[in-house]
N, CA, C and O atoms as CSV, one atom per row, in Angstrom:
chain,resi,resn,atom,element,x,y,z
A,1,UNK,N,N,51.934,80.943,95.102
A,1,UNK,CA,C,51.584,79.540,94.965
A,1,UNK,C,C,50.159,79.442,94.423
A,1,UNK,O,O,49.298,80.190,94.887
A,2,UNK,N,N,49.878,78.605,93.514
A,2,UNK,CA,C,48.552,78.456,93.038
A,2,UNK,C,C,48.021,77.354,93.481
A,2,UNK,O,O,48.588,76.358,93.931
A,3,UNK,N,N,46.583,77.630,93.297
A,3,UNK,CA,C,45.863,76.413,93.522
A,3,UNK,C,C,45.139,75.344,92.755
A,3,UNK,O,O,44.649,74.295,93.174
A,4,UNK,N,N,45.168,75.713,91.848
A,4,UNK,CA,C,44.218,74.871,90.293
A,4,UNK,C,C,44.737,76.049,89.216
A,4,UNK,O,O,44.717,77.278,89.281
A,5,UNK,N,N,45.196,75.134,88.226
A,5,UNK,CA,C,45.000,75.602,87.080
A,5,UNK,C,C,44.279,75.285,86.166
A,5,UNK,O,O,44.283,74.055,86.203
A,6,UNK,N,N,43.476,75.692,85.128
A,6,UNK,CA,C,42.137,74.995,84.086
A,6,UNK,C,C,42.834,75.906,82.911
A,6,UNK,O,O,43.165,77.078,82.733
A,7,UNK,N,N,42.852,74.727,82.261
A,7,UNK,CA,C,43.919,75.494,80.725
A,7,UNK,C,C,44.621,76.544,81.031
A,7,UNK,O,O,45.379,76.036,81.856
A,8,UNK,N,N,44.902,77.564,80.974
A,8,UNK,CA,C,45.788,78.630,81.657
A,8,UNK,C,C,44.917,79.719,82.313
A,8,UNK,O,O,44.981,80.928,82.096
A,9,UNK,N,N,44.010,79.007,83.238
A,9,UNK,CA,C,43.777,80.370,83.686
A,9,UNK,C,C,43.789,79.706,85.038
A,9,UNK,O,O,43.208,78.683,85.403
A,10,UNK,N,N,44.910,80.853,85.965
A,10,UNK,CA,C,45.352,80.241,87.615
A,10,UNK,C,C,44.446,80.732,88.665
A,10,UNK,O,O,44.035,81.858,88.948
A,11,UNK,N,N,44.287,79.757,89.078
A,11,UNK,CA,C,43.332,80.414,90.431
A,11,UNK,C,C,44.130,80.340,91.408
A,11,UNK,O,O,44.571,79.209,91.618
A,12,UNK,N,N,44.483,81.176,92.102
A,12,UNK,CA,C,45.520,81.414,93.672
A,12,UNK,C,C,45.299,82.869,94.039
A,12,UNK,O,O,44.490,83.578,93.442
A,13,UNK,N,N,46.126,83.322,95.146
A,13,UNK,CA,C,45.286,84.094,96.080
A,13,UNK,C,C,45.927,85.724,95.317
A,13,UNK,O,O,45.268,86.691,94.935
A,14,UNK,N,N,47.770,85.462,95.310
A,14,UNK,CA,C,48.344,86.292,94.492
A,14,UNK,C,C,47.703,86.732,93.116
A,14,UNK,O,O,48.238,87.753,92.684
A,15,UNK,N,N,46.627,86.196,92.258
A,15,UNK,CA,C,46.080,86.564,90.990
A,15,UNK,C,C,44.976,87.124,91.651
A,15,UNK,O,O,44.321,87.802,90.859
A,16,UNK,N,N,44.354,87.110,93.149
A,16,UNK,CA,C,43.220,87.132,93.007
A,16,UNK,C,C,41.605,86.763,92.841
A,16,UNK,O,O,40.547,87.378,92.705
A,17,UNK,N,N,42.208,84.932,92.967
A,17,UNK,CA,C,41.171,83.932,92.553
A,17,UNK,C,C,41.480,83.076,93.042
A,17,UNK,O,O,41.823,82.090,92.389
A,18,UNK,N,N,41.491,83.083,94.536
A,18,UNK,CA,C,41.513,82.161,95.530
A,18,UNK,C,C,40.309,81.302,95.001
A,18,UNK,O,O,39.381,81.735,94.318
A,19,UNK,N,N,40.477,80.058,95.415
A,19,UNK,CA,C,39.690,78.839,95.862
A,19,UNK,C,C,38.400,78.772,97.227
A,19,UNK,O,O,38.732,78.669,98.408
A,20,UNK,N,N,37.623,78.816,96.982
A,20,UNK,CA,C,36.939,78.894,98.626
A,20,UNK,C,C,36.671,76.802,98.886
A,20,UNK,O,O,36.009,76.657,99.914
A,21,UNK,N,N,36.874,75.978,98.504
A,21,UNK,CA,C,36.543,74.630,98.324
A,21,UNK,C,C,37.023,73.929,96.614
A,21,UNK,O,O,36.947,74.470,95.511
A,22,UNK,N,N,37.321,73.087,96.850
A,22,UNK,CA,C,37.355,71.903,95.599
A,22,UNK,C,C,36.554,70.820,95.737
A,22,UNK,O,O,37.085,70.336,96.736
A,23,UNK,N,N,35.427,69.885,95.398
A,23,UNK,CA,C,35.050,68.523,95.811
A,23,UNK,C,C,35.270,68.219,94.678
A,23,UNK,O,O,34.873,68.886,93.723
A,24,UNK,N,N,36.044,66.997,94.570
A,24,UNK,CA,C,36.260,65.886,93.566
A,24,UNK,C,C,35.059,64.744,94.122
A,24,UNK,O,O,34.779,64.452,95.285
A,25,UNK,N,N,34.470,64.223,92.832
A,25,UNK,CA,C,33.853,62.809,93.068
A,25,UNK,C,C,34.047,62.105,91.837
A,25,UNK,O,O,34.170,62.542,90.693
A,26,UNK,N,N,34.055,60.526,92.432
A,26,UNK,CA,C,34.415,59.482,91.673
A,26,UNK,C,C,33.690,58.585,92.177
A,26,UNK,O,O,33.609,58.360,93.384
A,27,UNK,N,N,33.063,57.955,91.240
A,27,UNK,CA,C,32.153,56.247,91.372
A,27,UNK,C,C,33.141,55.606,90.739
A,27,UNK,O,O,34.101,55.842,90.006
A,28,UNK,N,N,32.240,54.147,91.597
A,28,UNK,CA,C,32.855,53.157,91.343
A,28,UNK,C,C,32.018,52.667,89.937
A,28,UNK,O,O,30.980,53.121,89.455
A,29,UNK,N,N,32.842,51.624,89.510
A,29,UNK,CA,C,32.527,50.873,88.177
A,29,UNK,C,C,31.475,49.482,88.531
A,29,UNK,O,O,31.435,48.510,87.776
A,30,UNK,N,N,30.702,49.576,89.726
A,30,UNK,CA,C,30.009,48.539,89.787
A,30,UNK,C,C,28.257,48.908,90.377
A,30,UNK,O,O,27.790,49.527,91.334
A,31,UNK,N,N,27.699,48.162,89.238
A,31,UNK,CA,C,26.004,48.631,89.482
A,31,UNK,C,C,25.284,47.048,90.382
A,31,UNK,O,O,25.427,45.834,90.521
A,32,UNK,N,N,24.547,48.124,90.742
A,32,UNK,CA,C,23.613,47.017,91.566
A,32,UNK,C,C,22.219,46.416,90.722
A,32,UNK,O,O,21.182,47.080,90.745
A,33,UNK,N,N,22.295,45.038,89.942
A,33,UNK,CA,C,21.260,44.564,89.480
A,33,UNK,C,C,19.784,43.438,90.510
A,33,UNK,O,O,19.793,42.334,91.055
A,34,UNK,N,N,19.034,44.218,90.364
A,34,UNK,CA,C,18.162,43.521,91.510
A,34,UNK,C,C,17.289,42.402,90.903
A,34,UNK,O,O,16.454,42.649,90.033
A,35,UNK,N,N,17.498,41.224,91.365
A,35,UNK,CA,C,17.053,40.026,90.928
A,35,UNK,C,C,15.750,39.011,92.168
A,35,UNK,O,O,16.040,38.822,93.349
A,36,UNK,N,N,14.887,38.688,91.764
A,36,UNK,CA,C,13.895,38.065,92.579
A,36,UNK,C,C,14.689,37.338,93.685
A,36,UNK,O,O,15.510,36.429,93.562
A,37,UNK,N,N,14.252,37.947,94.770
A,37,UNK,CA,C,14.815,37.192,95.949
A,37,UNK,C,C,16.155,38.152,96.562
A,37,UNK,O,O,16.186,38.282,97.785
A,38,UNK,N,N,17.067,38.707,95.882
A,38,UNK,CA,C,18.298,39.196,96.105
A,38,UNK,C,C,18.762,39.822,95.013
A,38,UNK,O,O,18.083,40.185,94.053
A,39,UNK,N,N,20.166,39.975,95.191
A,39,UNK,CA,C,20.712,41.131,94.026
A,39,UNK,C,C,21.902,40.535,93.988
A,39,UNK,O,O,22.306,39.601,94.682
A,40,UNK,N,N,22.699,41.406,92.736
A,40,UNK,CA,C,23.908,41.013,92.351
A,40,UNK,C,C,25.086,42.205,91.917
A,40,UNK,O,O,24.440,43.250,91.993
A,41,UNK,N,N,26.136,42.473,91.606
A,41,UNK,CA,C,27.170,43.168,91.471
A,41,UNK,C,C,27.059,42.928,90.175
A,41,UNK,O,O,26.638,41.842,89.775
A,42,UNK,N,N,27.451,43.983,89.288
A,42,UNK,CA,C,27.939,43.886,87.865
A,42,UNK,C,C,28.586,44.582,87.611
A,42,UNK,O,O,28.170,45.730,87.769
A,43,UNK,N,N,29.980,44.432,87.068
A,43,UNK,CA,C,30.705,45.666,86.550
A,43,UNK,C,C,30.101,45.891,85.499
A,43,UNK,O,O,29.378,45.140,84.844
A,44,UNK,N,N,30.651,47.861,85.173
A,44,UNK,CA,C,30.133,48.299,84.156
A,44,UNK,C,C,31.162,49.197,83.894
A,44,UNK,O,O,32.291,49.177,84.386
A,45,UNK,N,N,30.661,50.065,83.012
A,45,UNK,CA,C,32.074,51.057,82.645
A,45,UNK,C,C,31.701,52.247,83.907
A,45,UNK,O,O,30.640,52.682,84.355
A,46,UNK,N,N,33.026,52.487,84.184
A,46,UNK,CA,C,33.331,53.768,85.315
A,46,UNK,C,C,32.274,54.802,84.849
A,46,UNK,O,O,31.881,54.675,83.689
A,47,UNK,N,N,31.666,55.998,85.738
A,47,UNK,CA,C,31.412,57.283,85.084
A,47,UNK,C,C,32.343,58.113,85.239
A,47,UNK,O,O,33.276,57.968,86.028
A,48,UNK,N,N,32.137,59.225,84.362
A,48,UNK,CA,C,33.069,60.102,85.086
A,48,UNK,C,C,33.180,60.534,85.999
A,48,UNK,O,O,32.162,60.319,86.657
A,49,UNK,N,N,34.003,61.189,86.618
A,49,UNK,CA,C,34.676,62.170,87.494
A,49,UNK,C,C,33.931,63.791,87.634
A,49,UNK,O,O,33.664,64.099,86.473
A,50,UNK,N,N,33.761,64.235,87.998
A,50,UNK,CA,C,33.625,65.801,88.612
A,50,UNK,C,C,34.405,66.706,89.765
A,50,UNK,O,O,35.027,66.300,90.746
A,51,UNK,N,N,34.226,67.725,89.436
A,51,UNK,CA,C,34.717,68.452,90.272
A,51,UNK,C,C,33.738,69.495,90.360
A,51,UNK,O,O,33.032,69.801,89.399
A,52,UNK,N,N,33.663,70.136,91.647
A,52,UNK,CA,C,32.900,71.184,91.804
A,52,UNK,C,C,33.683,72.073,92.753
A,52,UNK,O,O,34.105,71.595,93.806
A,53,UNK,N,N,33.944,73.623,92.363
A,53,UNK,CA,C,34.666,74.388,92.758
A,53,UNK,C,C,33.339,75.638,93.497
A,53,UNK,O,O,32.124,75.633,93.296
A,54,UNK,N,N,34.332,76.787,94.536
A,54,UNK,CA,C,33.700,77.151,95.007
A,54,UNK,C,C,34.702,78.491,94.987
A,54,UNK,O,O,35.902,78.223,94.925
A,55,UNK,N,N,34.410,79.616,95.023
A,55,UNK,CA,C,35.441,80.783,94.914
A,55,UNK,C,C,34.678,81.946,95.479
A,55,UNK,O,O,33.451,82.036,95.440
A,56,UNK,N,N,35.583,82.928,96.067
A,56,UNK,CA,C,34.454,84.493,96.198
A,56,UNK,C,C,35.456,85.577,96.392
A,56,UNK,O,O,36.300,85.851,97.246
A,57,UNK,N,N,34.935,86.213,94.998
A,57,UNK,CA,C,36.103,87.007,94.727
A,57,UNK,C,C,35.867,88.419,95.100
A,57,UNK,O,O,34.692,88.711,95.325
A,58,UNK,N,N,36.694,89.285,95.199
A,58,UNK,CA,C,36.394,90.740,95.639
A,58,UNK,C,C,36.802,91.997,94.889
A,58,UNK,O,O,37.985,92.222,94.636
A,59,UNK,N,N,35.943,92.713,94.579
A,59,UNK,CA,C,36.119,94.009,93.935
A,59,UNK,C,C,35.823,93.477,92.503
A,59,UNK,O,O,35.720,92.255,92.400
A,60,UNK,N,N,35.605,94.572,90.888
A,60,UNK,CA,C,35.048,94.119,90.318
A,60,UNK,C,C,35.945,93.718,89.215
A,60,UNK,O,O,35.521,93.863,88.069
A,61,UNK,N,N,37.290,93.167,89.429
A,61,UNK,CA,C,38.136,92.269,88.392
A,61,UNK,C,C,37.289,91.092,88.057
A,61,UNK,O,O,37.046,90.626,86.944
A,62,UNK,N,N,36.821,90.636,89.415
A,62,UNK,CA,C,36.118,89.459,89.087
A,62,UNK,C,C,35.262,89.099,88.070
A,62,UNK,O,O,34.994,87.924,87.820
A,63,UNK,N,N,34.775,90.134,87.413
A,63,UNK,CA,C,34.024,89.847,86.311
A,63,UNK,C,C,35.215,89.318,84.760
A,63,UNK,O,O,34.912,88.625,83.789
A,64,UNK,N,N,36.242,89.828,85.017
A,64,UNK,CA,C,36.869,89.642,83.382
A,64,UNK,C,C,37.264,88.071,83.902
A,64,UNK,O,O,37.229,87.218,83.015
A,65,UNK,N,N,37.633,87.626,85.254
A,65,UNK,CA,C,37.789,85.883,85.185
A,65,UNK,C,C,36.871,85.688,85.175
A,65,UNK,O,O,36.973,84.469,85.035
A,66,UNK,N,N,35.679,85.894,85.214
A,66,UNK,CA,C,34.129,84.786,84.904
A,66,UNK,C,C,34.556,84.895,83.492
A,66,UNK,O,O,34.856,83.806,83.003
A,67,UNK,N,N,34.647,85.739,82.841
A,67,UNK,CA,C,34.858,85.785,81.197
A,67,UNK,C,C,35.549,85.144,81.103
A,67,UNK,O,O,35.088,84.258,80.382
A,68,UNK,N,N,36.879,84.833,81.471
A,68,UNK,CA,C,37.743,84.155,80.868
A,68,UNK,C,C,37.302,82.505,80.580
A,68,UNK,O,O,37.333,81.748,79.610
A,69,UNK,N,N,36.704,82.390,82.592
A,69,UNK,CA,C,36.394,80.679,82.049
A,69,UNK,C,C,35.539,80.570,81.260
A,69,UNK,O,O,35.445,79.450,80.758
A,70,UNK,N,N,34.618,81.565,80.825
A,70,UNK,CA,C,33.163,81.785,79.446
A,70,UNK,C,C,33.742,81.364,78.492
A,70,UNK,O,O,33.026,80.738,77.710
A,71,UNK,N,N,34.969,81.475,78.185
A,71,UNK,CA,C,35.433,81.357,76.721
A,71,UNK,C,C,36.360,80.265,76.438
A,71,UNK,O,O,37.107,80.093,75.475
A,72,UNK,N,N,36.079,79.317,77.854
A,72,UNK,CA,C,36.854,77.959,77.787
A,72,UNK,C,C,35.787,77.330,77.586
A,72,UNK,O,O,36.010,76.606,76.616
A,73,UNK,N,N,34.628,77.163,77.981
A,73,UNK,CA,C,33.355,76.479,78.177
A,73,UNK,C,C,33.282,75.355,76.540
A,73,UNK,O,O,32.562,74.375,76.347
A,74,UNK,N,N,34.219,75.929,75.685
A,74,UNK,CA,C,33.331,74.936,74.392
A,74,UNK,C,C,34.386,73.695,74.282
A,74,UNK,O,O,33.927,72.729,73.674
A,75,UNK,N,N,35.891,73.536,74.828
A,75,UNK,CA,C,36.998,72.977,74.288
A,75,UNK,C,C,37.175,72.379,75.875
A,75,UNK,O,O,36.722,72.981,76.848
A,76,UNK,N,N,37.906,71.104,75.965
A,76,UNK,CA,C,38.459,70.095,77.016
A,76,UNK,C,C,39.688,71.503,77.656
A,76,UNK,O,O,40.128,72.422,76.966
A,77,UNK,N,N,39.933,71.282,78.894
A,77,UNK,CA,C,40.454,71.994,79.438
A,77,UNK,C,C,41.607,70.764,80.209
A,77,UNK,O,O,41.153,69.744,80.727
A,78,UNK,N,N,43.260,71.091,80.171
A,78,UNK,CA,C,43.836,70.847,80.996
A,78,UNK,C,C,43.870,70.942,82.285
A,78,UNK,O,O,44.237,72.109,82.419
A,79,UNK,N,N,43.716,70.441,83.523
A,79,UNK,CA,C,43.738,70.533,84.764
A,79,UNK,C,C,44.929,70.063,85.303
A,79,UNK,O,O,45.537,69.080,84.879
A,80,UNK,N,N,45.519,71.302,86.955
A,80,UNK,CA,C,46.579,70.268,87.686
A,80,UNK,C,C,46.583,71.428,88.620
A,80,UNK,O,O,46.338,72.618,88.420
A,81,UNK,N,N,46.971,70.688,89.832
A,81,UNK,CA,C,46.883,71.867,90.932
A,81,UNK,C,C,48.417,71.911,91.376
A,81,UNK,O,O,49.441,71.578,90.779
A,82,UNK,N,N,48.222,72.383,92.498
A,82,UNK,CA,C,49.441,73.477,92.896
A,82,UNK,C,C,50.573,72.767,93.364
A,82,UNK,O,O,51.681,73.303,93.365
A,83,UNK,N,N,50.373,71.469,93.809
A,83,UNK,CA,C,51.023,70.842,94.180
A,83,UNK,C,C,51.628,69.921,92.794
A,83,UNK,O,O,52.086,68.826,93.122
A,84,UNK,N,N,51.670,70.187,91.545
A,84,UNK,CA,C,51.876,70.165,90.183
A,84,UNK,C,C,51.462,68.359,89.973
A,84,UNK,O,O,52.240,67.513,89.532
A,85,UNK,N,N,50.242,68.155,90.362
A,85,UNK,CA,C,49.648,66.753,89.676
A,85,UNK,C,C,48.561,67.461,88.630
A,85,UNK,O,O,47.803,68.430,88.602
A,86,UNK,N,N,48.947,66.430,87.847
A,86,UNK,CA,C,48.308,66.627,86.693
A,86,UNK,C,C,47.029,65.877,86.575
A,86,UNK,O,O,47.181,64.663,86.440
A,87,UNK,N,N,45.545,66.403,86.597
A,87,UNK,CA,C,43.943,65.661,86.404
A,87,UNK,C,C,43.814,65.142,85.338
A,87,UNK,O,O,43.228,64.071,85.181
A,88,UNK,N,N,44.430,65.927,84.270
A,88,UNK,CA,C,44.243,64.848,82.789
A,88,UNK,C,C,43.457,66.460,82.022
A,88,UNK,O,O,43.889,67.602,82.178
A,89,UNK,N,N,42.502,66.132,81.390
A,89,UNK,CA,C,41.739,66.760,80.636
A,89,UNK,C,C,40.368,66.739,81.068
A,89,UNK,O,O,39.926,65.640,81.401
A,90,UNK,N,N,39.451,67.944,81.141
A,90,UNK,CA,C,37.878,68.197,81.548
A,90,UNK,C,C,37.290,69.075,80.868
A,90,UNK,O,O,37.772,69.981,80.188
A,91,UNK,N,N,36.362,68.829,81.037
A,91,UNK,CA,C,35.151,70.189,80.253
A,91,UNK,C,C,34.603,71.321,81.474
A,91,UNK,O,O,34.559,70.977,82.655
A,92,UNK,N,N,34.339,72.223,81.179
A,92,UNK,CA,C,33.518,73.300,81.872
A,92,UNK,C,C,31.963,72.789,81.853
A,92,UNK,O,O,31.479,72.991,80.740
A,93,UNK,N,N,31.159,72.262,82.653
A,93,UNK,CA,C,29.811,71.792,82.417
A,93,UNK,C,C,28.789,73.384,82.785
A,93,UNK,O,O,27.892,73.925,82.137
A,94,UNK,N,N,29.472,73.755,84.164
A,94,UNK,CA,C,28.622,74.842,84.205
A,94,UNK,C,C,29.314,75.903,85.115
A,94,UNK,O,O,30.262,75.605,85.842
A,95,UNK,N,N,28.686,77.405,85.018
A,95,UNK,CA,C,29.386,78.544,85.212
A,95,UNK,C,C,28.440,78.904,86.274
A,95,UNK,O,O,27.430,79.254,85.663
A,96,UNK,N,N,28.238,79.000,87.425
A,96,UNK,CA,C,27.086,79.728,88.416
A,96,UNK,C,C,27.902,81.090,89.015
A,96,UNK,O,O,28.732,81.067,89.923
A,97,UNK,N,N,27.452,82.259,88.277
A,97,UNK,CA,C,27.942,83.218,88.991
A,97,UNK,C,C,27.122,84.307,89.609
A,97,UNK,O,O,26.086,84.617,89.021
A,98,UNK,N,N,27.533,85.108,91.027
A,98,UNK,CA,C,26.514,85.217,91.870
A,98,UNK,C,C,27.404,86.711,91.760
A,98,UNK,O,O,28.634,86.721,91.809
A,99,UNK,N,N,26.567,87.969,91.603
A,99,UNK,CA,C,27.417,89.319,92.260
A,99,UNK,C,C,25.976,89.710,93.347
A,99,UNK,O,O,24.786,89.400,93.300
A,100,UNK,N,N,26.923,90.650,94.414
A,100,UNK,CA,C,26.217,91.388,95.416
A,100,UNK,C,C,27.314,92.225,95.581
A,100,UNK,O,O,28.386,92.365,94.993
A,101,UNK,N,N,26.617,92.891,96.802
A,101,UNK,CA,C,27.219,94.326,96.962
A,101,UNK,C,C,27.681,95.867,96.264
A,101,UNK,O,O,28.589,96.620,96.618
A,102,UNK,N,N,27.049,95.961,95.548
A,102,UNK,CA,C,26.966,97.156,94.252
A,102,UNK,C,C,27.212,98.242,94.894
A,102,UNK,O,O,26.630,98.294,95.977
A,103,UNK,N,N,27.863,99.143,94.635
A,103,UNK,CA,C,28.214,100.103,94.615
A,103,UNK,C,C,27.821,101.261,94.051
A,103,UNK,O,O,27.541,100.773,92.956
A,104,UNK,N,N,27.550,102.523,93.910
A,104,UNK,CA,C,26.911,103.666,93.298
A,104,UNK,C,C,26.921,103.468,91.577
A,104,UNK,O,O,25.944,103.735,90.878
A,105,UNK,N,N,27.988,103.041,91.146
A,105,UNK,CA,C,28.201,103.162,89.784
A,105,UNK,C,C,27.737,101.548,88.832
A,105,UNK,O,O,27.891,101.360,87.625
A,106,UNK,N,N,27.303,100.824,89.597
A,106,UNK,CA,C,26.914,99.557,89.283
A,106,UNK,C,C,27.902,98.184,89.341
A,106,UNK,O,O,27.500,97.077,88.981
A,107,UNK,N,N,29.086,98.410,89.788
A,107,UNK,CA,C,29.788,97.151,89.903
A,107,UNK,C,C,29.904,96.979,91.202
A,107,UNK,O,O,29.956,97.848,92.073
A,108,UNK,N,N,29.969,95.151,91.375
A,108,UNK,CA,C,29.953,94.395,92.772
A,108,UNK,C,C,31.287,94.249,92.916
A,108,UNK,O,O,32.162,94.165,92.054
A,109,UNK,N,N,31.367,94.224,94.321
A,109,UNK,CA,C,32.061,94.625,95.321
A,109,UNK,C,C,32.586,93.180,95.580
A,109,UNK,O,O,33.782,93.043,95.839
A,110,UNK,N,N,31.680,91.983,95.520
A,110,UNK,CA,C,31.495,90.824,95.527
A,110,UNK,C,C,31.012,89.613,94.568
A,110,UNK,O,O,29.846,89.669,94.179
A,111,UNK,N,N,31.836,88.494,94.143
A,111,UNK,CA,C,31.352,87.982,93.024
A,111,UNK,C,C,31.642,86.646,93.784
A,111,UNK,O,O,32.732,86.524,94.345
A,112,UNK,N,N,30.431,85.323,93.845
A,112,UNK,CA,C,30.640,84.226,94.624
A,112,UNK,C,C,30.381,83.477,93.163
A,112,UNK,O,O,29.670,84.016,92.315
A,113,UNK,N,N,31.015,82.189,92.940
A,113,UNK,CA,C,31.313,81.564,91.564
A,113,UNK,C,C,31.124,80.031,92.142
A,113,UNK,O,O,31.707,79.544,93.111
A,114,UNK,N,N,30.439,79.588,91.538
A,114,UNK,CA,C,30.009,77.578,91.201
A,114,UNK,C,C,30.477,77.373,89.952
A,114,UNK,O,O,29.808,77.578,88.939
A,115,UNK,N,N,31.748,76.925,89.971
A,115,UNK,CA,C,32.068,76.181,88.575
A,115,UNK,C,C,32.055,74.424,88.918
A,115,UNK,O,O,32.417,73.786,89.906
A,116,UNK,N,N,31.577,74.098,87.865
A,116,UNK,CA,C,31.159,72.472,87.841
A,116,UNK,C,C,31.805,71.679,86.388
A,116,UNK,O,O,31.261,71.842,85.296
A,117,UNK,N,N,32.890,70.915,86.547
A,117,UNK,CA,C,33.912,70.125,85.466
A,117,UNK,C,C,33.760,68.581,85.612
A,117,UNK,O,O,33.799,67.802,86.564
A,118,UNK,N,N,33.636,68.505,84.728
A,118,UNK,CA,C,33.550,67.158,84.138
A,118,UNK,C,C,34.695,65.973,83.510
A,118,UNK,O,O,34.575,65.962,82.285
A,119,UNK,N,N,35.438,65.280,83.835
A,119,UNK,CA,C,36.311,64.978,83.517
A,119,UNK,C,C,35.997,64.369,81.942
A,119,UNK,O,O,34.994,63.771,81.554
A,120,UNK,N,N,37.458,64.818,81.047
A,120,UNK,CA,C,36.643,64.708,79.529
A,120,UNK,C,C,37.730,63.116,78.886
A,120,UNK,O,O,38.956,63.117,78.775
A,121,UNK,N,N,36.644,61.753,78.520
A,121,UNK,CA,C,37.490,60.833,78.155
A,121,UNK,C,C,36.969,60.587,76.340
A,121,UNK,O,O,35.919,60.160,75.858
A,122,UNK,N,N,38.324,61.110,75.673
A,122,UNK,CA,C,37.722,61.109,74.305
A,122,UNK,C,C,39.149,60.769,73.752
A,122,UNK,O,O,40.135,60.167,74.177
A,123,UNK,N,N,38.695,61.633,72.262
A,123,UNK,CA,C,39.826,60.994,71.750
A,123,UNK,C,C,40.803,62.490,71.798
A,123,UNK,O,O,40.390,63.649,71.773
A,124,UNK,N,N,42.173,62.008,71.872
A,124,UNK,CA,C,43.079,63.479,72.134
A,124,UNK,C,C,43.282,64.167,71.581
A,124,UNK,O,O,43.947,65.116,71.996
């Protein structure tokens, strides 16, 4: 069973690329304009959406999936998780990848990953 997919690359436990957290956030479409005396509501256009993922992977495969999402980073990425809903389309904003635990020959033992997506509204 998987847990997120981002264009085709699956994160679930069977590949190896468990999930450690997902936070989705979403604002609302209304700003606060402050006016002498009091304030007022204004709609405006929505922002986007984000997601911020959290993962920690083990032994040193983990390095060829940091690559993989490296080479999604320039193009909108399909999203939908495991429970097969579909997010729409997002960008890769940013890649935070963390290794520890090294071993004699130089590869970690341990790779902890901050990926940060952006939900992408353009043209298709």
């Amino acid at each position: 069973m998987r847990h997120l997919a981002i264009g085709d690359k699956v994160f679930s436990v069977n590949a190896d690329t468990p999930l450690s957290s997902l936070n989705r956030f979403s604002s609302g479409s209304w700003s606060q304009v402050g006016l002498i005396g009091s304030a007022k509501s204004e709609k405006v256009g929505r922002p986007l959406d984000t997601i911020n993922i959290s993962a920690k992977w083990f032994r040193d495969a983990a390095f060829n999936n940091v690559d993989e999402l490296r080479q999604m980073i320039d193009q909108p990425q399909q999203v939908s998780d495991g429970q097969g809903r579909n997010f729409g389309r997002w960008t890769i904003k940013s890649i935070n990848e963390k290794r520890s635990y090294f071993v004699n020959n130089g590869k970690s033992m341990v790779t902890n990953l901050d990926l940060s997506l952006e939900e992408f509204r353009g043209e298709s």
